[in-house]
C-alpha positions in Angstrom: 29.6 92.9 81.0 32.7 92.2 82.9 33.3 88.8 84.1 34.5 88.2 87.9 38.3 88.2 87.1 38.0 91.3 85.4 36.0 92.6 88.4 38.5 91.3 90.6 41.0 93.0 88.5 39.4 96.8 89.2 39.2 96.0 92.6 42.8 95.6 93.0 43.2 98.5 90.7 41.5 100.9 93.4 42.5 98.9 96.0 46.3 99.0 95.8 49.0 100.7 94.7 51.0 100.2 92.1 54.2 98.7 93.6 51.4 96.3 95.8 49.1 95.2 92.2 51.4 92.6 90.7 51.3 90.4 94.0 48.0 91.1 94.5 47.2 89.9 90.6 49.4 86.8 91.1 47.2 85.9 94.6 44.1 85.9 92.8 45.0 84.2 89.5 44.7 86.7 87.4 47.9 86.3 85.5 50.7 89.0 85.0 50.1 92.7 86.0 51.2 94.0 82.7 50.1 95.5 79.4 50.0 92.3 77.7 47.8 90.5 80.2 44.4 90.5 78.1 42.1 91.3 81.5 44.4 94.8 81.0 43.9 95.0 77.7 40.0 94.5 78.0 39.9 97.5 80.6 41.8 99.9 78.3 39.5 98.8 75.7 36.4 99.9 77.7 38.3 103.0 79.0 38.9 102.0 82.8 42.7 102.2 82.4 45.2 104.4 80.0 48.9 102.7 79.5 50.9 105.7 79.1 54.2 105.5 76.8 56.4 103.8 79.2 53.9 100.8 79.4 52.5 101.8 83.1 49.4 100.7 83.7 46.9 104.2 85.0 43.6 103.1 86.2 40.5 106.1 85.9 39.3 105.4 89.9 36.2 106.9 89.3 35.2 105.0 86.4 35.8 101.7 88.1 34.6 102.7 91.1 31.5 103.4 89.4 31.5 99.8 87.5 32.2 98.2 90.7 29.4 99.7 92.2 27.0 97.8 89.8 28.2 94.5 90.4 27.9 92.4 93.5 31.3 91.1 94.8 32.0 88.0 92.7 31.2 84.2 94.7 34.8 82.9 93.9 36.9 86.0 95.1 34.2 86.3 98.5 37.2 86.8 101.2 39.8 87.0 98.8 39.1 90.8 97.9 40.6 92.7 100.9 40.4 96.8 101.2 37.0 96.6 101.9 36.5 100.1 101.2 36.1 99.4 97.6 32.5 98.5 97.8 30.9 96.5 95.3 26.7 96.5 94.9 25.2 95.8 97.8 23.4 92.0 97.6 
């Protein structure tokens, strides 16, 4: 189970690109957008992101596209979450 600043975290994983993710993590509170943040380290744990030897941060699009595609859009991040392509379950 991923809790809805983790899911907010894979959205703005598929949503953006890299040079855009850090301000996008610091807009929704969801700390530092690097290695050591432990929202990170929970998605490389559960294989939805590799860190490759220089410490950047890969995310596997389809694999959180498919997680995301469980979940509904969390309450606290309703019109928070742009890129509205990323689509989360339907309510």
């Amino acid at each position: 189970m991923f809790n809805a600043k983790e899911l907010a975290a894979m959205h703005t994983l598929k949503a953006y690109r890299s040079s855009y993710r850090a301000e996008y993590f610091s807009k929704l509170d969801l700390g530092e957008y690097s290695v050591s943040n432990p929202i990170i380290q929970k998605l490389v744990f559960n294989g939805l992101v590799k860190v490759n030897k220089n410490g950047s941060i890969i995310p596997d699009w389809d694999k959180i596209a498919a997680v995301l595609e469980t979940y509904e859009q969390p309450e606290e991040y309703r019109g928070k979450l742009e890129n509205g392509w990323i689509s989360f379950k339907k309510s």
